[in-house]
MMTF fields as JSON, N, C-alpha, C and O atoms, coordinates in Angstrom:
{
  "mmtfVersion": "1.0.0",
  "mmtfProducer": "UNKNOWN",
  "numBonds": 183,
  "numAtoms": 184,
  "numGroups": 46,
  "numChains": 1,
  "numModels": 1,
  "chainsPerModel": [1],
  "groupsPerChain": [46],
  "chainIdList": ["A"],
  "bondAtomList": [4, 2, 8, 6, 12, 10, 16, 14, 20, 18, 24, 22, 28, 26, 32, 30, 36, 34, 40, 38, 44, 42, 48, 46, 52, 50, 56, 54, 60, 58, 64, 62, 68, 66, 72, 70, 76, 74, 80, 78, 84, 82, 88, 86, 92, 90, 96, 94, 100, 98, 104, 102, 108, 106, 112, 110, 116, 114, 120, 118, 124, 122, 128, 126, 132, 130, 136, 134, 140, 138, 144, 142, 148, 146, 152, 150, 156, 154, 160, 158, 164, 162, 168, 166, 172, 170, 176, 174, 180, 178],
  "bondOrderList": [1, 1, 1, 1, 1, 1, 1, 1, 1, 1, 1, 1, 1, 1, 1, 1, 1, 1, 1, 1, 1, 1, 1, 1, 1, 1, 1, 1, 1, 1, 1, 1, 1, 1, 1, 1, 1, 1, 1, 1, 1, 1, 1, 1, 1],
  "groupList": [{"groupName": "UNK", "atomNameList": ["N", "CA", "C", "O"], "elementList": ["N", "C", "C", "O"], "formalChargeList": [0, 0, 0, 0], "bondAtomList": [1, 0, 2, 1, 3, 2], "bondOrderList": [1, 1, 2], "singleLetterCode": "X", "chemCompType": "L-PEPTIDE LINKING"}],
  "groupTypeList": [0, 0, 0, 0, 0, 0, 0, 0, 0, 0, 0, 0, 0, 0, 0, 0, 0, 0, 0, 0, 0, 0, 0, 0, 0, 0, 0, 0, 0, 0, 0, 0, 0, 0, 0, 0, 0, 0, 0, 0, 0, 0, 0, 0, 0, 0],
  "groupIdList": [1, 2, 3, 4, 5, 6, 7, 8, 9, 10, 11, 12, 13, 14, 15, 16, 17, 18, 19, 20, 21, 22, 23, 24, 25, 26, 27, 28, 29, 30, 31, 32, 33, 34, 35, 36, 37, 38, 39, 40, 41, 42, 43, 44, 45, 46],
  "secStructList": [7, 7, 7, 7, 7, 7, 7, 7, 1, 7, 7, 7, 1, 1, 7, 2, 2, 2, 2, 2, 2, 2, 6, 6, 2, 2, 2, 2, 2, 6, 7, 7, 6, 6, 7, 7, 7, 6, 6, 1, 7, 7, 4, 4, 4, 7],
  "xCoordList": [-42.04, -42.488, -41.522, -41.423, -40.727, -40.013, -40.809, -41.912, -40.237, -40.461, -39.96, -39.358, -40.082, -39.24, -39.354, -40.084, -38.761, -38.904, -37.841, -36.737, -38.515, -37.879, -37.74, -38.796, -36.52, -36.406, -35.703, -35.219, -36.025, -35.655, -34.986, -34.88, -34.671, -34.333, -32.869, -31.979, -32.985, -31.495, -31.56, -32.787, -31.169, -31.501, -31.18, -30.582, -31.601, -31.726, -30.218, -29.52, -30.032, -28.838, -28.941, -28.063, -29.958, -30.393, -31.672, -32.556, -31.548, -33.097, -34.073, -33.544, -35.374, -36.592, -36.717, -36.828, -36.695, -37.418, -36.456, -37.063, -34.869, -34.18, -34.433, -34.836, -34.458, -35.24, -36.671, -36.811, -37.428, -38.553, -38.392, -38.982, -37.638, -37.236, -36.647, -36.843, -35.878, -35.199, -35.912, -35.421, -37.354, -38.45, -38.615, -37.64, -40.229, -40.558, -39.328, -39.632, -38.199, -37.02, -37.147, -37.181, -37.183, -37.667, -38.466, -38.521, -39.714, -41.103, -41.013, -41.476, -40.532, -40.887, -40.407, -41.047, -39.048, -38.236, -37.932, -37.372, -38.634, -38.079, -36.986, -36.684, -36.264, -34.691, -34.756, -35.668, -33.217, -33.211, -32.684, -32.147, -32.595, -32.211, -30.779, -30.235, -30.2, -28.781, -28.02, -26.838, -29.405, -28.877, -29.218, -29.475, -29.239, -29.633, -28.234, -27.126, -28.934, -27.641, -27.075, -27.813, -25.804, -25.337, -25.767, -25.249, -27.074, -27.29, -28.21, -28.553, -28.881, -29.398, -28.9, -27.947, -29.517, -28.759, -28.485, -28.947, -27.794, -27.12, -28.52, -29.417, -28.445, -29.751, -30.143, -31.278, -29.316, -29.511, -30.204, -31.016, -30.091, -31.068, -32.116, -32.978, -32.089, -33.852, -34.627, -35.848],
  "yCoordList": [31.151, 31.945, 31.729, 30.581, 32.805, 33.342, 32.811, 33.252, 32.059, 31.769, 32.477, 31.663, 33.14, 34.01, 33.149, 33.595, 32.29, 32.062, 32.489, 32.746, 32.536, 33.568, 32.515, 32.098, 32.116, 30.97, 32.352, 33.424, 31.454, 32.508, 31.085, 29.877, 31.873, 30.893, 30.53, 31.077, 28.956, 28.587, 27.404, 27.345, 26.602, 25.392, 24.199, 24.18, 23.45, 21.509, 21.012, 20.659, 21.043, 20.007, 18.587, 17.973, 18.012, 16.657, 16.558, 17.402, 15.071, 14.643, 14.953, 14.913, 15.293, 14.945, 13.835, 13.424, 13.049, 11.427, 10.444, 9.537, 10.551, 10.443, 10.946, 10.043, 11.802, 12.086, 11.435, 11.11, 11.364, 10.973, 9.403, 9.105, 8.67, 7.027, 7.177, 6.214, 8.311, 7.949, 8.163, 7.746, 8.892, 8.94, 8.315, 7.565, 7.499, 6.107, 4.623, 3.51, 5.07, 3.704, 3.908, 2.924, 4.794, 5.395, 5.06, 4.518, 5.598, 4.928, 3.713, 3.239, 2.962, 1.457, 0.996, 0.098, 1.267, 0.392, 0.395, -0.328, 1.661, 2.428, 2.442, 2.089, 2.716, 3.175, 4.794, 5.599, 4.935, 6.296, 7.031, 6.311, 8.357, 9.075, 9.369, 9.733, 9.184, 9.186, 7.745, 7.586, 6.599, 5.074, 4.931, 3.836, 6.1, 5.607, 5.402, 5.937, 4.184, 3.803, 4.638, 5.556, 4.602, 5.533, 5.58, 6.115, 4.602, 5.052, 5.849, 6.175, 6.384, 7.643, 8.982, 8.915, 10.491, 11.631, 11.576, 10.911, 12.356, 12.809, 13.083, 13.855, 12.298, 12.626, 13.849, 13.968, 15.036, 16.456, 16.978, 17.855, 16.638, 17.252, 16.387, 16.551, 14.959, 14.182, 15.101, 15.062],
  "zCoordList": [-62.364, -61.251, -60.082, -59.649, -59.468, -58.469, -56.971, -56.645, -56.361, -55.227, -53.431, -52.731, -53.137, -52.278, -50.563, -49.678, -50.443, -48.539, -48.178, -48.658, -46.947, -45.639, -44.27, -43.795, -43.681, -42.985, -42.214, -42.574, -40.618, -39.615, -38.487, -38.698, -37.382, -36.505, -36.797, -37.448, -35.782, -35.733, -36.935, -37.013, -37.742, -38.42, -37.506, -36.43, -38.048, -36.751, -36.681, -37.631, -35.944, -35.915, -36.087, -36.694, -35.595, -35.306, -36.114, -36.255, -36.721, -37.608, -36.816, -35.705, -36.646, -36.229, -35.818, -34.662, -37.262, -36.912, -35.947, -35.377, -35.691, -34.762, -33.789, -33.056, -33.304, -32.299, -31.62, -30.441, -32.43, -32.893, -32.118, -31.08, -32.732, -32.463, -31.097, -30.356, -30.542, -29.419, -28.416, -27.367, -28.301, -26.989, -27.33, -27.3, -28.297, -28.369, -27.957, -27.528, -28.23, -27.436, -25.642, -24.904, -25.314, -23.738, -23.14, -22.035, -24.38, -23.765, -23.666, -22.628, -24.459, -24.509, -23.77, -23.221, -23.278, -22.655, -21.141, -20.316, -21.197, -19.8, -19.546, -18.406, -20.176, -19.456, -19.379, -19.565, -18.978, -18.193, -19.154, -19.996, -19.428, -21.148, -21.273, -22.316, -20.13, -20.144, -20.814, -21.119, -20.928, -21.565, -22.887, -23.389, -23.551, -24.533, -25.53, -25.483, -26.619, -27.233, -28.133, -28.487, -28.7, -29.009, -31.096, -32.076, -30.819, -32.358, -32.642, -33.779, -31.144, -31.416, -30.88, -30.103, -31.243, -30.919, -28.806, -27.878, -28.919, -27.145, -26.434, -26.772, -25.447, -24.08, -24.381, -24.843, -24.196, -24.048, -25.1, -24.804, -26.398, -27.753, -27.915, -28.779, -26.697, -27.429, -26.089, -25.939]
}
């Protein structure tokens, strides 16, 4: 049986769950989103 999806939009550049880890590192720590370390994605896409 033939499955047909239909994906629209732009696709992710960046994981979710990276993302995901880099607010909770924020929340926790309170730093500012411009400090975050560079093992998570760029300030601008969390």
């Amino acid at each position: 049986m033939a499955v047909l999806v239909v994906t629209t939009g732009r696709s992710t550049v960046h994981h979710l769950w990276a993302v995901l880890k880099a607010i909770g590192y924020v929340s926790r720590r309170g730093i500012e989103w411009r400090a975050l370390p560079v093992d998570f994605p760029l300030h601008a896409a969390v």
